[in-house]
N, C-alpha and C positions, 0 to 999 in steps of 0.2 A: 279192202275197205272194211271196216269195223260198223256192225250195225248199230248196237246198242251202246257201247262206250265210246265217249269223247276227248277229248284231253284229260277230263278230273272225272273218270269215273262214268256211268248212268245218271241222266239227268234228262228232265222234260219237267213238262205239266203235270203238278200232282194230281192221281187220281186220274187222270185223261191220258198221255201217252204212256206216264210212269204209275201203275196203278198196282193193286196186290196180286193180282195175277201176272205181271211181271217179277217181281219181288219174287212170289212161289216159286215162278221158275229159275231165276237166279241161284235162291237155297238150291236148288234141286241140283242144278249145274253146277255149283262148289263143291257139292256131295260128289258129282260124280267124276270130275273134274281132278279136283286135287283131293278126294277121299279124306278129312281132317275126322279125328275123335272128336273136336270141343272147336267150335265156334263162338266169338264173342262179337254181341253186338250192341253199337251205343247210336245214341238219336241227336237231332237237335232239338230246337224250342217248337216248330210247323205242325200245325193242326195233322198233318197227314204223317207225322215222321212216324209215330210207332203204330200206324196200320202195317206201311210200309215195313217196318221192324218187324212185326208178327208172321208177316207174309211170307221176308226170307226165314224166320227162325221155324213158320212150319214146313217149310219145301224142305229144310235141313232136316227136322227131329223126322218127318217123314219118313227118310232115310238114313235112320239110325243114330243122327250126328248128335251130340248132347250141345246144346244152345246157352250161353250164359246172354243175360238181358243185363244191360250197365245202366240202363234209363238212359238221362240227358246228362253228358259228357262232351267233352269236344274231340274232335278229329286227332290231334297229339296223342290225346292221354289212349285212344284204341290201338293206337301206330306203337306207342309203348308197351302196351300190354301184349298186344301182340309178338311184338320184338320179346321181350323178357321170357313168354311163359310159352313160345312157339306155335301157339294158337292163331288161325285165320281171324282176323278181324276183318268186321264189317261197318261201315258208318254210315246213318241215314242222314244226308245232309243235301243242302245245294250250296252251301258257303253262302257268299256276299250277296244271293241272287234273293228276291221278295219271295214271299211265303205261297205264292201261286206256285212254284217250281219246286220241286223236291229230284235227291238223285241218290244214288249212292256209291262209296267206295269199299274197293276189295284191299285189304293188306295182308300179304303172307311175310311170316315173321319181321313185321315192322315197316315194310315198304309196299306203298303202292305198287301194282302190278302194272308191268312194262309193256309193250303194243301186243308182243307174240303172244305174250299170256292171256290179257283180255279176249284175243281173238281165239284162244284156245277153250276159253272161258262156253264163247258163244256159241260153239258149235254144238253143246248139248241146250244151250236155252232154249231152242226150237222145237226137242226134242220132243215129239208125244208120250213115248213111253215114261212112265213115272218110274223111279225107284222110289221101292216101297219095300225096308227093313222087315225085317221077322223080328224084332224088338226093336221098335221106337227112342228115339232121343228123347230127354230131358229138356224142357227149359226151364230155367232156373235165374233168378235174380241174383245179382251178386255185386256188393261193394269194392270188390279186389281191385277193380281199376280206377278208383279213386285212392285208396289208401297205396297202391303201387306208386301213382304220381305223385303224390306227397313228399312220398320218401326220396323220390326223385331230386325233386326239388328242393328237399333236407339236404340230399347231398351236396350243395352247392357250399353250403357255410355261409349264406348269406347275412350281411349286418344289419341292424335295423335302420330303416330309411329317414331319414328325417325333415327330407323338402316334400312339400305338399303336392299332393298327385292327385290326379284326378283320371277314372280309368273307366274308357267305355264298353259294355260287354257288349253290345249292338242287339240286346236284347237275346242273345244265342245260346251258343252251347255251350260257354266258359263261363255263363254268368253266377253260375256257384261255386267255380272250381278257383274262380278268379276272388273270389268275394271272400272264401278261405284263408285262401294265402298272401292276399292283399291286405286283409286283420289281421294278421300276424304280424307279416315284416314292414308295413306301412301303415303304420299307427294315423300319420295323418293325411288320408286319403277318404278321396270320394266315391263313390261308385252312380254309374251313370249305364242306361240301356240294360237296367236289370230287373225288369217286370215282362218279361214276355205273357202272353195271352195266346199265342198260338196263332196268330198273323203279324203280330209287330218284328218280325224279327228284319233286321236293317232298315226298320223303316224310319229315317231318319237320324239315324244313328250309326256308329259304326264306322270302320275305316272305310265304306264307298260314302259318307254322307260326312266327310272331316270336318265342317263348319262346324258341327255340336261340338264337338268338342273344342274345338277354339274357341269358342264364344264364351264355354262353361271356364276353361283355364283363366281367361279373361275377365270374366265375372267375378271369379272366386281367386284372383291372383293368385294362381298354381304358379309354380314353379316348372312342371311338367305336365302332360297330356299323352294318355295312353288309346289308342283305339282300337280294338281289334274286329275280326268279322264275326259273320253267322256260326260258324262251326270255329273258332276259337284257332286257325291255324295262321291268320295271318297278322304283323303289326304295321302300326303307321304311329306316327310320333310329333306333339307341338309344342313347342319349348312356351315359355312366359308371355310368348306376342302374339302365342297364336300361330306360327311362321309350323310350318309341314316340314317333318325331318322323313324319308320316305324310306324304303328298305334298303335301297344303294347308300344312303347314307348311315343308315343304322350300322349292315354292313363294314363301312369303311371306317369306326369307329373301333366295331368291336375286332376287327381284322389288323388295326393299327398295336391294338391293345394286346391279342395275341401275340403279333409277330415282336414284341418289348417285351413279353415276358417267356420269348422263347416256345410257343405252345402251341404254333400256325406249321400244321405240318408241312413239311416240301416247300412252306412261304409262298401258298398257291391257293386263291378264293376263285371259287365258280358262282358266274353269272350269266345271266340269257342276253339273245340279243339286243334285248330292252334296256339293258342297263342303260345308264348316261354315262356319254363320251367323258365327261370332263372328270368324274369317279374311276372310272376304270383307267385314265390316264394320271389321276393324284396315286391310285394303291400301288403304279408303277412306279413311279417317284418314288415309293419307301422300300422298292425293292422287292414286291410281292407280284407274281405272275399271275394274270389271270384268264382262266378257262370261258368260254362262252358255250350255254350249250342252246337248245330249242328250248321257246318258251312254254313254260310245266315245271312244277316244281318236281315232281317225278324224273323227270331227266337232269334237273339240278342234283338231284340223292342217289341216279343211277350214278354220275359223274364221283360224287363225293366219295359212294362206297366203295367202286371199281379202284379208285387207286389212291385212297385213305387220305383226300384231304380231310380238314379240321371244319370248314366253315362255306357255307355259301348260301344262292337265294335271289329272289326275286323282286324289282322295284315296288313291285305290291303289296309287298308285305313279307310274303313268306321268308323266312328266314330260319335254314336250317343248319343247329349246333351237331354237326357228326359226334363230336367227340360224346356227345351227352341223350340226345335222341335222336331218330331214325327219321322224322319228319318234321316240316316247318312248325313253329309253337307260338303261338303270338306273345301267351303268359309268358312264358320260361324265357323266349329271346328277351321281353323286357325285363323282368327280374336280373336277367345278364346284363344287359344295358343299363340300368341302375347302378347295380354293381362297379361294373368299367368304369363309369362319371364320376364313383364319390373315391374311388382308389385311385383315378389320375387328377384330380380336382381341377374335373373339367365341365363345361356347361357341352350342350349340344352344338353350339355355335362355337365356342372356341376348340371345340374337338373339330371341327368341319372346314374351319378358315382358310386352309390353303387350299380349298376346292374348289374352281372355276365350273359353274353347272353350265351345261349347253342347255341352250333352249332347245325344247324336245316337245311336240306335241303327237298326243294318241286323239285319233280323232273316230269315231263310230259312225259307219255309212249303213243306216239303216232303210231297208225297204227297197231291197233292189235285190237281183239275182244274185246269189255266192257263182253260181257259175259265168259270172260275166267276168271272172277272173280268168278263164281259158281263152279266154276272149284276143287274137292277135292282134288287136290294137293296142290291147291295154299291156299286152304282155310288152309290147313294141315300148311304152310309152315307160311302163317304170322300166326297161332296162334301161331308154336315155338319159330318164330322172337319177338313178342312182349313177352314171359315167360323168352328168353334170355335176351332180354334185359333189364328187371326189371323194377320197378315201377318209378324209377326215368329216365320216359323216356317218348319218344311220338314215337307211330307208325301208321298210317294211310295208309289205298290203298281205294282209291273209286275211282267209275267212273265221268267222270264230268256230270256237268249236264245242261254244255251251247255248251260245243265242244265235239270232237269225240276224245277225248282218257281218260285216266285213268293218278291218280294224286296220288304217292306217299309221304307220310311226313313221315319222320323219324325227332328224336333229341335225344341228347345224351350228355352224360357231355366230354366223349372220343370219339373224332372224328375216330378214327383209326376205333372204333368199328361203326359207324353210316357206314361210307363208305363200312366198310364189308358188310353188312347185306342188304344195298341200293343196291350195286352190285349184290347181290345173288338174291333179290327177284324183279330188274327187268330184270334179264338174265330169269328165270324162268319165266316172263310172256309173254317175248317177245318169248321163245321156245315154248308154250303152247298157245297162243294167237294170232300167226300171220294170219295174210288174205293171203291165200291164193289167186294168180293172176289167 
């Protein structure tokens, strides 16, 4: 079991569980750990990111390591920088979570680090002995990881956009990098969730808060609606009604569009076991195989790298282009989604028509024990639930692994039957599970 990392990384209470004396000891444990020359590290918008920031980058120059500082960037553009220039990247972020929580992520050349690694990570974070260099690291500020993703993004050949977009930065870490490249190739666009203060970041906004942006598309009769998160890695998508196009569909648009122009390697997208049934049952209909892996989009990229597909990702948003970066991008998948729409002169909706969505509900059991999951009743109870409801279905209970409750999914083709069974097995955990006062 992993103390300090969770699914995405280190993450808690800024300043209270995750504070700069964490952070020190982190730097200190990459130093010693995986020994890098040059360290780059980028933030988000949260009052605590660049304490947090200085924290790792002294544990680091402590021990010799030279430290580049990117300021506020997003979570993509470090995974690239990293990737490209073979430097450990670090990112101070909590993604989609409010400004009370901060965490951070490790990247060795481009990708999140895998369980072994984290846990290899840990074993010097406890460590007392400090390494302590007979010449000190540098830190140093540096633009290179904004003008690296640009160019990136140059690479694409993108055309200039001409339906009206309206795009939410959810006050985060894309909200300049977005605001950039959004003036350039979408002349007639909005920007929205772009004033952070150093506590707004998703508040209200953003792909966990999608009403803003429907209501704005709606307002301002957009044509399209872009939302991304806190650290800029994930998207979520609303055509001209408002109507949620989610990552499985984004996905299945640009997965349709690859495999027509020949460019979907092996004709194979990776997905968690979140996806919805009735998506991963259309992308079989065109002839495209699909992977499932644990949900993380870290295991979606371990999948993707290991045996070189093109495309995959997460109903949340993440959505990662192998062929082009190393991790989910919310900017760059939608600049590619744009793209895909005005080259097949498709809307989102008739890109999507022959998809039968299963009703799918994620439900959050908050305030009760995660261990009441060990529990042989409950353990009793979802194996009936899932034999009940048969193979053409999805059932999942796990605990989370950023917050303090437990995450039920169910889907179903009959909704009557999802709601039965959703009801039963969270009355049943919230009886067996509660905290007592």
């Amino acid at each position: 079991m992993k103390k300090y990392f969770g699914t995405d990384g280190i993450r808690g209470k800024a300043l209270e569980k995750l504070n700069s004396n964490l952070a020190f000891k982190l730097g200190q444990a990459i130093a010693k750990s995986l020994k890098p020359m040059d360290v780059v590290i980028g933030e988000d918008t949260r009052q605590s990111s660049s304490l947090l920031a200085f924290g790792v980058a002294y544990g680091l120059a402590l021990a010799g390591v030279n430290v580049y500082m990117a300021g506020v960037v997003s979570t993509p553009m470090i995974a690239l920088y990293s990737k490209e220039t073979h430097k450990i990247g670090v990112m101070i972020t909590a993604s989609h979570n409010p400004y009370t929580d901060n965490g951070i992520k490790v990247f060795k050349n481009g990708y999140k680090m895998l369980d072994d690694e984290e846990l290899e990570l840990e074993k010097y974070i406890d460590e007392d002995e400090l390494l302590v260099s007979n010449s000190f690291g540098k830190i140093l500020f540096t633009d290179e990881v904004r003008k690296l993703y640009i160019d990136k993004v140059n690479s694409l050949n993108l055309p200039s956009f001409n339906q009206s977009i309206i795009y939410d930065s959810a006050n985060g870490a894309n909200y300049k990098i977005s605001n950039e490249i959004m003036s350039h190739y979408a002349k007639n666009s909005l920007q929205i969730g772009n004033t952070p203060d150093g506590f707004n970041i998703n508040l209200n906004v953003g792909s966990t808060y999608i009403d803003t942006i429907s209501l704005k598309v709606k307002e301002h009769h957009a044509q399209i609606g872009l939302s991304y998160d806190g650290d800029g890695d994930r998207l979520l998508v609303v055509d001209h009604s408002g109507k949620l196009f989610d990552g499985d569909l984004i996905i299945y648009i640009i997965a349709k569009y690859l495999k027509k122009k020949g460019q979907l390697k092996k004709d194979t997208v990776v997905l968690t076991r979140m996806s919805n049934l009735g998506v991963i049952n259309a992308l079989k209909g065109l002839g495209i195989k699909v992977i499932l892996t644990d949900v993380g989009d870290k295991y979606v990229s371990d999948e993707l790298v290991k045996n070189g597909y093109s495309l995959g990702g997460e109903n949340s948003g993440h959505l990662i282009l192998n062929d082009y970066l190393p991790s989910g991008d919310g900017l760059f998948a939608s600049l590619f989604l744009l793209k895909v729409l005005e080259e097949m002169n498709e809307t989102l909706e008739s890109a999507t028509k022959e998809i039968y969505m299963y009703p799918q509900v994620l439900h959050n059991i908050r305030n009760v024990d995660k261990n009441v999951l060990n529990h042989p009743t409950i353990i009793n109870l979802i194996n009936n639930i899932k034999e009940k409801l048969g193979d053409d279905s999805k059932f999942f209970v796990r605990p989370s692994g950023t917050e303090d409750l437990i995450r039920v999914t169910i889907s179903h083709r009959d909704e009557t039957v999802l709601k039965h069974y959703l009801s039963v097995v969270i009355d049943e955990i919230k009886r067996l599970g509660e905290i007592k006062k």
